[in-house]
C-alpha positions in Angstrom: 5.1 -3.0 27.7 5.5 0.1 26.0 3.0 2.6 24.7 3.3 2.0 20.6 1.4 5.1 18.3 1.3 4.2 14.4 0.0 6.3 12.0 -2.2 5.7 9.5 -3.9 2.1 9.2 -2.4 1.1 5.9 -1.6 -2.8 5.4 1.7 -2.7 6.6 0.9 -0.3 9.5 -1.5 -2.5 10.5 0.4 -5.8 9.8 3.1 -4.2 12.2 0.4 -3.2 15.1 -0.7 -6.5 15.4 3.0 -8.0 15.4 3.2 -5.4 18.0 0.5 -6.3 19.9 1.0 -10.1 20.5 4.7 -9.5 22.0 2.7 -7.4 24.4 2.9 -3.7 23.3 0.2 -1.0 23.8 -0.7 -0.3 20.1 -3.0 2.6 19.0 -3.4 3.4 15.4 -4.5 7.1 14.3 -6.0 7.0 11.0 -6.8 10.5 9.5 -9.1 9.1 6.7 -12.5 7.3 8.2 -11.3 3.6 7.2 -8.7 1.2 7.2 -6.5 -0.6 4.4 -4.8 2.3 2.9 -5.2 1.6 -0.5 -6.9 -1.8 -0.6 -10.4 0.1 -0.8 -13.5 -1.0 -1.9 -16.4 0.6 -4.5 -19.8 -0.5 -4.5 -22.8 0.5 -6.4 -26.0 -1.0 -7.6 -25.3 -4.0 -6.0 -21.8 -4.3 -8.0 -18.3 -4.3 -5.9 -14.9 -3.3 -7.2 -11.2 -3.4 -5.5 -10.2 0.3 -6.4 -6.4 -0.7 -5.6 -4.5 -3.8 -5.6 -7.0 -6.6 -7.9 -4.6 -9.3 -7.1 -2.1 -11.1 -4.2 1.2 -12.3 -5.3 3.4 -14.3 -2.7 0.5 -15.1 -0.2 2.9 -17.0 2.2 3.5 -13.2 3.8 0.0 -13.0 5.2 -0.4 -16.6 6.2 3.2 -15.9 7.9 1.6 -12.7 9.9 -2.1 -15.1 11.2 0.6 -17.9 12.2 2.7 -15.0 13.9 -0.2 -13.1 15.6 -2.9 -16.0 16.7 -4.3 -19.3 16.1 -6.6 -18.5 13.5 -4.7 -19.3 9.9 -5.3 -16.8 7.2 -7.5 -19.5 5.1 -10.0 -19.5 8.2 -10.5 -15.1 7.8 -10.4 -15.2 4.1 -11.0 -17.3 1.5 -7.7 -17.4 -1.3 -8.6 -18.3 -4.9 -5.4 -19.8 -6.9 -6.3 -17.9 -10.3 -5.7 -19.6 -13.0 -4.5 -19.3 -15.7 -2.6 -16.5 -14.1 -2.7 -14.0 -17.0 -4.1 -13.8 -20.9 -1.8 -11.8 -22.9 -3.1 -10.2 -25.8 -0.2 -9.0 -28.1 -0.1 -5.5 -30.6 -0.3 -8.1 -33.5 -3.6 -9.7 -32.0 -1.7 -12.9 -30.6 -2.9 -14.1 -27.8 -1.7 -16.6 -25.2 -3.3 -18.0 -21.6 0.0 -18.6 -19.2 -0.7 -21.2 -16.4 -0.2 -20.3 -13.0 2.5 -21.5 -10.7 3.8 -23.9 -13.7 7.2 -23.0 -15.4 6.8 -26.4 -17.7 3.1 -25.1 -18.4 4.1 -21.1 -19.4 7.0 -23.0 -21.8 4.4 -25.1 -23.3 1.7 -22.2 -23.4 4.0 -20.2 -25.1 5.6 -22.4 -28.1 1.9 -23.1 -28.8 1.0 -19.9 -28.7 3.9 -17.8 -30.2 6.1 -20.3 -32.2 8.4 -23.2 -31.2 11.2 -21.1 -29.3 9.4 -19.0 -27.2 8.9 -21.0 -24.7 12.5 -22.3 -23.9 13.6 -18.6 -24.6 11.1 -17.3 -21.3 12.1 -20.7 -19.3 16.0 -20.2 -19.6 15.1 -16.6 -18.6 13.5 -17.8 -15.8 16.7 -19.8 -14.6 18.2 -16.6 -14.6 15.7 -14.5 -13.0 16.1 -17.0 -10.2 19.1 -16.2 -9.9 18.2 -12.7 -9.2 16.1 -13.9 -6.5 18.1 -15.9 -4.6 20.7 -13.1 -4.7 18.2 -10.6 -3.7 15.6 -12.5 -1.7 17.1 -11.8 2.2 18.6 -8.5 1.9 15.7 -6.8 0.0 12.3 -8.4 1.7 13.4 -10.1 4.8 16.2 -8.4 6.4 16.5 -4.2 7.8 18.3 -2.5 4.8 22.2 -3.0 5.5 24.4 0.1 6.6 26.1 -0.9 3.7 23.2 -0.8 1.4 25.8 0.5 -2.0 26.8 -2.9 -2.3 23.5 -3.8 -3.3 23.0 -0.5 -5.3 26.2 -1.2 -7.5 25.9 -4.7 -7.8 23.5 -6.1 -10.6 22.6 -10.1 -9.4 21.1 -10.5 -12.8 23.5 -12.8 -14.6 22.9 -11.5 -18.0 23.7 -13.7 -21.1 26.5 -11.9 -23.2 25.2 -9.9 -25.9 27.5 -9.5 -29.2 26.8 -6.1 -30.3 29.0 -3.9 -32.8 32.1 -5.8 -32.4 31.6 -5.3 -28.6 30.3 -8.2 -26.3 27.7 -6.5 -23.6 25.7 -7.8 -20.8 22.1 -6.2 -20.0 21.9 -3.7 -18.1 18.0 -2.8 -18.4 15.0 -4.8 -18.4 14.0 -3.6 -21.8 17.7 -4.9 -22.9 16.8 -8.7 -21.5 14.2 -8.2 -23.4 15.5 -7.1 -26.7 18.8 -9.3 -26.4 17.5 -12.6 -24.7 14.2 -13.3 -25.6 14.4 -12.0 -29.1 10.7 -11.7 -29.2 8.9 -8.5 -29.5 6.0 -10.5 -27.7 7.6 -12.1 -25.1 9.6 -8.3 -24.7 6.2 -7.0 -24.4 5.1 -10.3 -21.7 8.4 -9.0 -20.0 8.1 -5.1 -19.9 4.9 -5.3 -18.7 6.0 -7.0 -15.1 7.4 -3.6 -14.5 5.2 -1.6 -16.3 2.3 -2.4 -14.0 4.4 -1.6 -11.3 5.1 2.0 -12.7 8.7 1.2 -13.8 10.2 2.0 -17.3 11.5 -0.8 -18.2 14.1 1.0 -20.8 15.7 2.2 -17.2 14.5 -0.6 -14.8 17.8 -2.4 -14.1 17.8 -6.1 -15.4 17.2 -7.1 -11.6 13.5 -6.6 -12.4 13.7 -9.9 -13.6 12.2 -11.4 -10.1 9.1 -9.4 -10.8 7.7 -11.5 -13.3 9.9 -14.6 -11.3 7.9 -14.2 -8.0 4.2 -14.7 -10.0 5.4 -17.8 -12.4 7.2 -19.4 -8.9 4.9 -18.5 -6.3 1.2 -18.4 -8.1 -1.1 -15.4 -8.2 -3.9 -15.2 -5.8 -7.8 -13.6 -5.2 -9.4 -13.2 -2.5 -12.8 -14.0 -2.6 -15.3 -11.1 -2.1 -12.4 -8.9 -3.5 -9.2 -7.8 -1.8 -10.7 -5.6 0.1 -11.5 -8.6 2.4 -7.6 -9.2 3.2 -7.8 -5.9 4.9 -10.7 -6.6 6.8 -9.2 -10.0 7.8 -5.7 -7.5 8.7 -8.0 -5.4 10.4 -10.1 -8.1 12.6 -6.8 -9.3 13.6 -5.6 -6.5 14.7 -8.8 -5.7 16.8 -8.5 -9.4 18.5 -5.4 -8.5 19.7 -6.3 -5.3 21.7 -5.1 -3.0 19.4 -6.9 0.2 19.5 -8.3 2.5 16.0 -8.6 6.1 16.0 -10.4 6.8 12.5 -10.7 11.1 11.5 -7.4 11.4 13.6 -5.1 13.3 11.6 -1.4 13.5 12.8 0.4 16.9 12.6 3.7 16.1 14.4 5.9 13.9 15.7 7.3 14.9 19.3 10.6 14.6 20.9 11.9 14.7 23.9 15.8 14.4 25.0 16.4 13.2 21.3 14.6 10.8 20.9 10.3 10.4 19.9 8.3 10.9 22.5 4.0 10.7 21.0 2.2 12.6 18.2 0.2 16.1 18.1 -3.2 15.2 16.4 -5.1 18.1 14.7 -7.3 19.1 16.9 -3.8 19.8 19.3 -3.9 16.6 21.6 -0.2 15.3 22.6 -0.4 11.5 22.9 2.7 10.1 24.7 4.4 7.2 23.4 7.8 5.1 23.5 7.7 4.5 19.8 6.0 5.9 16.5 5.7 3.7 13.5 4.3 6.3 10.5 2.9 4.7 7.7 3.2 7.6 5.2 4.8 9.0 2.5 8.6 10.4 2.7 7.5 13.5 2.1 5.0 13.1 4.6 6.9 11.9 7.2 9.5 14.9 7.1 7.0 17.1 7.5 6.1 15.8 10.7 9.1 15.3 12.1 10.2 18.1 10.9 13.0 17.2 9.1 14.7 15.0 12.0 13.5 12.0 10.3 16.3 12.0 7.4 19.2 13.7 9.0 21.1 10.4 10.3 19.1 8.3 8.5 20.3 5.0 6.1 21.7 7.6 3.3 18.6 6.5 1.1 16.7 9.4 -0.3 13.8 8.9 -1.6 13.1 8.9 -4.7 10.1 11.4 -6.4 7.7 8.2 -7.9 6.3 9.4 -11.3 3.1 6.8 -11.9 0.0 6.4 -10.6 -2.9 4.5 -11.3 -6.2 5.0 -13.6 -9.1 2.9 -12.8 -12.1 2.4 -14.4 -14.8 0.5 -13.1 -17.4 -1.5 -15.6 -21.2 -2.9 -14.7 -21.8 -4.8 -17.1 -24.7 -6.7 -18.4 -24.8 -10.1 -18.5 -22.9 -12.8 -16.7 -18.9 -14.0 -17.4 -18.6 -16.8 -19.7 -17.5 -20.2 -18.8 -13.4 -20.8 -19.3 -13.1 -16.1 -19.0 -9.3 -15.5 -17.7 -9.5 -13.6 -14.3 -7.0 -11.1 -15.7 -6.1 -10.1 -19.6 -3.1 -7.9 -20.2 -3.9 -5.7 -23.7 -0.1 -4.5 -25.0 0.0 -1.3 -26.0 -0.2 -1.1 -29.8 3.4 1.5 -29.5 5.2 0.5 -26.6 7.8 3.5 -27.3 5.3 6.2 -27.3 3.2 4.6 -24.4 6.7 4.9 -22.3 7.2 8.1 -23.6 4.0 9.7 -22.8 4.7 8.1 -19.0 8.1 8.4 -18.0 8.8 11.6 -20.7 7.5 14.9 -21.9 4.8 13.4 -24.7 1.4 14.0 -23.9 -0.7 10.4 -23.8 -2.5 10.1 -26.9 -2.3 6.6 -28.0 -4.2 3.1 -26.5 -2.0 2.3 -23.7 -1.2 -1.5 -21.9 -4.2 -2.3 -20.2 -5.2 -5.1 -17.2 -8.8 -6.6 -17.1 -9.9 -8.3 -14.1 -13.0 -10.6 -14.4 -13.1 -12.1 -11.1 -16.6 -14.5 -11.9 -17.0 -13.8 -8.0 -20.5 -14.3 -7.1 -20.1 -11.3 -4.3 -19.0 -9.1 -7.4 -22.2 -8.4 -9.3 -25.9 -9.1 -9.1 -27.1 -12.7 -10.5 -26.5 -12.1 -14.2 -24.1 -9.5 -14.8 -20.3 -8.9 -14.0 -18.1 -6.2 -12.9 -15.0 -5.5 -14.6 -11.9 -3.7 -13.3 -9.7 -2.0 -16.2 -6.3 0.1 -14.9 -3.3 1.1 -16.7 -0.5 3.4 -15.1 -0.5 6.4 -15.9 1.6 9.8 -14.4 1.0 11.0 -10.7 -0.9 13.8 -12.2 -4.2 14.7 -9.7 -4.9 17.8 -11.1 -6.1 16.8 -14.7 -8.9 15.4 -17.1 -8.2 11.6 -17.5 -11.5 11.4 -19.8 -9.6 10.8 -23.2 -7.5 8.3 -21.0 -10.1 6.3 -20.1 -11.7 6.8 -23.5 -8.9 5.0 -24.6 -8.5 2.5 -21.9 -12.3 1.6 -22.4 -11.5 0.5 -26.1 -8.1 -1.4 -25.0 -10.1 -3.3 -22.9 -13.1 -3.8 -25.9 -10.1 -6.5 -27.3 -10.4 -8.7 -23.8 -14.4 -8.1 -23.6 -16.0 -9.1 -26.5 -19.4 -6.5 -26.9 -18.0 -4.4 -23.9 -20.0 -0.9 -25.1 -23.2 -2.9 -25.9 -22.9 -4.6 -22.7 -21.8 -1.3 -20.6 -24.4 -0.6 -17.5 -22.2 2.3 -16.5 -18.7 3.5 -15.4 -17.0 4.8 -12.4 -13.4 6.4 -12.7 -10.3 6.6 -10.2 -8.2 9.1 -11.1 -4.9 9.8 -9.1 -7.1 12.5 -7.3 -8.6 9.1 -5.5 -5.6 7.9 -4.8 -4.5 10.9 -3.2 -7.7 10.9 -0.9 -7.3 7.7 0.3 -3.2 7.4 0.9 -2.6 10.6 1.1 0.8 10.1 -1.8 2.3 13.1 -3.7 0.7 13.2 -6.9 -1.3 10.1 -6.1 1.6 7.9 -7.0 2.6 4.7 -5.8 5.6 2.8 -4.2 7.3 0.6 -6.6 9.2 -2.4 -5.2 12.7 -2.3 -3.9 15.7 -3.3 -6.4 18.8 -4.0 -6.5 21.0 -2.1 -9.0 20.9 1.0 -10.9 22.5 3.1 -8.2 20.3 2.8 -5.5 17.5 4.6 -6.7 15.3 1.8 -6.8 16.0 1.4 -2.6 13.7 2.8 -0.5 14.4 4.8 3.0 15.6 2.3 6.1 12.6 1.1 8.6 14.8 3.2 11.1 15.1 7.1 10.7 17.4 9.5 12.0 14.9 9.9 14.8 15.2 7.7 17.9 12.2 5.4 18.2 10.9 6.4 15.3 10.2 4.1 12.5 9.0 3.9 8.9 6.9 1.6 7.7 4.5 0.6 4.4 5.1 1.3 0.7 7.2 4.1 1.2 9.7 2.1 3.1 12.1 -0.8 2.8 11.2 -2.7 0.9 9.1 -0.8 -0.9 5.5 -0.9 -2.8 3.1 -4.3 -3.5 0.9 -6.2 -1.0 3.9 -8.5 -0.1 6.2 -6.0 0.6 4.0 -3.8 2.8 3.1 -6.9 4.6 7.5 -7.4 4.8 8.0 -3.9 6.0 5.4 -4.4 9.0 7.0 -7.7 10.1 10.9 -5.9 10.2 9.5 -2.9 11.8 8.0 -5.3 14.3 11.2 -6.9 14.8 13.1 -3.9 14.8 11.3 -2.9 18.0 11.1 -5.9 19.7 14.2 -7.0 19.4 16.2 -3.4 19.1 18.3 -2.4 16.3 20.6 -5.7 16.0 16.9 -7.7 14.4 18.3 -9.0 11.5 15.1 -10.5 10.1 13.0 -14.1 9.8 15.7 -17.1 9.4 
């Protein structure tokens, strides 16, 4: 049994400690913040409750795998799963607007020839095919195995098998997700439906390499999911599990260093200057983070994987409104920028943000949400890891994006709470506020995140930061290889 120190109590910090735990490891988690989830937080008010991070659970089967893995209690018995559906209302610059089903490929291609000309549909489905593709390609070495040694064969290869494009005499494949989009489905709608898979993710899809494509795969295959009371209750379920199985929470315990001993990790130095001894450290934090407390041993000898500076964060606004959700109300609406160009521009370039940007409204209809007769509304859209500026124009903007999804939003508007990136920052502690995107394959790498292993002996990374990257699924990935990476030593090659 060995003596296990995690920091920070993140979800896939803690979905590691409990893996941790049930083979029989003494885990203690330091937490410098005074909660858990990372985050998967929670704002309540009036008797109104919002998720101020993640609205949403894609690819559950990773949490039910971790309450098979770590007791007898399924994840269905801690918290209660909603199947939304329909999965997503778009609502298109030119004021078309379409409801895609959830889980059915035959339902979006039916959804969409109705709602955007005969075409559309089988133009999306035979992208799916592809996008499949992609996955199967992908699936194992980017979410269920340790990043390979010889990761630059999935950072030069592209699994995306692009439809040949005829374009100035010259027959060319895409390279980019915005180039699927412009040479396959031929639709500035379903481009949009397509772009905004990474957008929401903070990717710009005009440099996003065409191995994005399983983004908007994994929801149309694998269903999109709520969890009732908000998702702040699959952390408390993550949490409760890890308490059953013996493992220990430090909350206001801020790490300062990582110590070593004959070159390899030996504990942690908390703030307030107390060594705590330990086999193995498993830091859920950022790169930057983590360097700093290892001071710089956690790199040198590393996977050759550098991370990469993330550039978007998140802008949340949170709506009391008046009045109760109407019968048939989509869980979540997706408002398209009028001008994608400039919206990416302001983002991912120099402009300044200026016009209506892409918008998501969540209306979960959950009873635990709001007080009998009104509804809380969530409204984010990405914007740059920025913590030290106004966002009020943003959310100005944001507020009247969202007016298209909400018909009589201002006439029904309670009041309004705002997350900036500042928020974020408090509660992850993330450069900037910004957050992990997932793990791809392509474009050079730089869509790879840093190895679960670092240069340090017994010293792992795990969360958004790490392989394979940022999303609820993934975090709840990285926790299970880091598990595995300790408990079965460095030749774990992941789940069969």
């Amino acid at each position: 049994m060995a003596r296990i120190a995690v920091i920070g109590a993140g979800m896939g910090a803690m979905a590691a400690a409990a893996r941790l735990a049930v083979a029989g490891h003494r885990v203690a988690v330091y937490e410098r913040t005074d909660t858990y989830g990372g985050a998967v937080r929670r704002f309540t008010r009036d008797g109104f409750s919002f998720d101020t991070g993640p609205g949403l659970l894609p690819l559950p089967a990773v949490y039910r795998d971790l309450f098979v893995k770590t007791g007898k209690e399924p994840l269905e018995a801690c918290a209660e799963l909603v199947q939304v559906d329909p999965s997503s209302r778009h609502v298109f610059a030119d004021g078309t607007a379409v409801s895609l089903p959830n889980a059915s490929r035959a339902g979006v291609v039916a959804a969409l020839d109705e709602g955007l000309g005969a075409g559309a549909g089988q133009r999306w489905g035979d992208f799916l095919v592809r996008a499949r593709e992609a996955w199967d390609r992908t699936r194992r070495p980017l979410l269920e195995e340790p990043l390979w040694p010889n990761w630059q064969v999935l950072a030069e290869r592209e699994p995306y098998p692009a439809v040949p494009h005829k374009r100035l005499l010259r027959t060319r494949r895409a390279g980019t997700l915005a180039e699927v989009g412009a040479w396959e489905l031929r639709d500035p709608r379903l481009a949009a439906l397509l772009e905004s898979h990474a957008l929401t993710h903070g990717l710009d899809p005009r440099t996003a390499p065409a191995s994005a494509a399983v983004l908007p795969y994994m929801e149309h295959a694998f269903g999109t999911w709520y969890v009732r009371g908000g998702m702040r209750e699959l952390a408390r379920a993550v949490y409760e599990r890890c308490l059953a199985r013996k493992v220990a929470f430090h909350f206001g315990a801020e790490v300062t260093g990582v110590l070593e001993k004959d070159g390899r990790v030996s504990g942690i130095e908390l703030a307030d200057g107390t060594a705590v001894e330990a086999e193995h450290v498993v830091a859920g934090v950022s790169p930057g983070t983590l360097d700093r407390l290892a001071a710089g041993r956690a790199v040198r000898g590393g996977s050759g994987v550098r991370p990469q500076p993330a550039a978007a964060a998140r802008l949340t606004l949170l709506l009391a409104l008046r009045g109760g959700r109407p019968e048939g109300t989509a869980h979540r609406t997706v408002v398209h920028a009028p001008d994608r160009e400039a919206e990416l521009d302001a983002l991912f370039g120099r402009a300044e943000p200026a016009g209506q940007p892409t918008v998501t409204v969540l209306r979960p209809g959950d009873e635990r949400a709001a007080p009998e007769g009104h509804e809380a509304v969530t409204v984010t859209a990405v914007v740059p890891a920025r913590p030290d500026r106004s966002w009020n124009d943003t959310a100005e903007r944001m507020l009247a994006a969202a007016g298209r999804a909400v018909p009589g939003l201002r006439e029904r508007l309670l009041w309004k709470e705002l997350r900036t990136p500042a928020d974020i920052v408090d509660a992850t502690g993330a450069e900037g506020g910004a957050v992990p995107v997932p793990a791809l394959a392509a474009a050079g790498g730089r869509l790879l995140h840093p190895s679960n292993t670092t240069g340090l002996p017994g010293l792992f990374a795990v969360g958004g930061w790490a392989h394979p990257g940022g999303g609820l699924p993934h975090a709840g990935m990285s926790g299970a290889l880091v598990a595995g990476l300790i408990v079965e030593g460095p030749g774990f090659r992941g789940s069969q």
